[in-house]
C-alpha angles and dihedrals in degrees: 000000000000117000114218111206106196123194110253078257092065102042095080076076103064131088113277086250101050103047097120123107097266135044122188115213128174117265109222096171086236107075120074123233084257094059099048093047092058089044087061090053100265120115114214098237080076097058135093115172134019110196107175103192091337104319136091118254131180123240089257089061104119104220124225121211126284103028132130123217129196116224116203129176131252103278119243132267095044102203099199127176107245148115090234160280136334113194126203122236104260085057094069102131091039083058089050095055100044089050074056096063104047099261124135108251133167123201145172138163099201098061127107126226085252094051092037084057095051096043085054094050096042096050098027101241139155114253113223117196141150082211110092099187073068094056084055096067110124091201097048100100094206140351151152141233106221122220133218127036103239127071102244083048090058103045082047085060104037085059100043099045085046113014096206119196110268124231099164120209095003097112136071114253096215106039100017083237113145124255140224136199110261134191109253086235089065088054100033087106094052086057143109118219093243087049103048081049112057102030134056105180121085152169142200130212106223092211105051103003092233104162128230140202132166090261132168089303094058094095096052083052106053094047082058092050093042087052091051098048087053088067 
């Protein structure tokens, strides 16, 4: 038998009845310690370090029997080479409020896992999701399990566990395109009475030409965007 010893993190992923610290799995000198970690429930996106009696090993490390390794989570920040996120489609308002704060962040509801894994292969971009059969994916080059269920929980993760550089309100909410100031001449057209009335500063999105204005829903925002840039 090998005993797998998982940080309090990691232990949300494993089955109700073996949350404890340590799980104990058989050791058949054929399965790697990655594979025995994602048997147990946790995907290896997840995972930091692997200290098998005291030293680092790799996912590939074939365990004996009788050894105890040491799972630790991925240490924060995680610093990933990437232009950025893909989010799956039951992570819609957290996609909203990243594009709010400036961060690059694709998103679709209409995209299966295999096309979510090539578009984040393909663009190099981190895969967010809340579906860990996702995170298991051999061919998926980096993702992420979010955690929270609420939105603001999320996007409290999402920062902490990556701290991406902050543009706020320089990206389109709705295509993650970047915007740029307008005359409101140039967007007269887009508005509604009330609207070209009562406000004078406006943007454009160079990708789909959505306007925008600081409306009713400014102050919601920027107490998103105050919060964030607490962090």
């Amino acid at each position: 038998m090998v005993s797998l010893r998982f940080d309090e993190e990691l232990r949300v992923f494993l089955a109700t009845g073996r949350r404890g610290r340590e799980v104990s799995v058989p050791a058949d000198g054929t399965s790697t310690l990655g594979h025995l970690v994602e048997a147990a429930g946790v995907p290896l996106p997840e995972v930091g370090s692997m200290r098998v009696d005291g030293r680092d090993e790799p996912p590939s490390y074939r365990p004996g029997g009788g050894e105890t390794i040491e799972v630790g989570p991925v240490r924060r920040p995680q610093r990933v080479e990437s232009a950025g996120f893909l989010l799956d489609v039951h992570l819609g308002t957290l996609a909203r409020r990243l594009r709010v704060l400036g961060v690059d962040t694709a998103y679709h509801n209409d995209r299966d896992d295999d096309e979510l894994i090539e578009q984040a292969n393909a663009e190099r971009r981190v895969l967010l999701t809340r579906d860990r059969g996702l995170l298991r994916r051999r061919r998926l080059w980096a993702g992420a399990y979010v955690r929270g269920e609420r939105p603001d929980d999320q996007l409290a993760d999402v920062l902490d566990r990556f701290a991406p550089d902050l543009a706020p309100w320089t990206r389109c909410t709705a295509c993650n395109g970047l915007l740029e100031p307008v005359a409101k001449e140039d967007v007269a057209h887009l508005l509604e009475p009330g609207t070209r009335r009562e406000y004078d500063t406006f943007a454009r999105c160079r990708t789909c030409g959505r306007a925008y204005w600081p409306g009713a829903h400014r102050p919601h925002l920027s107490a998103i965007v105050r919060r964030a840039g607490g962090r």
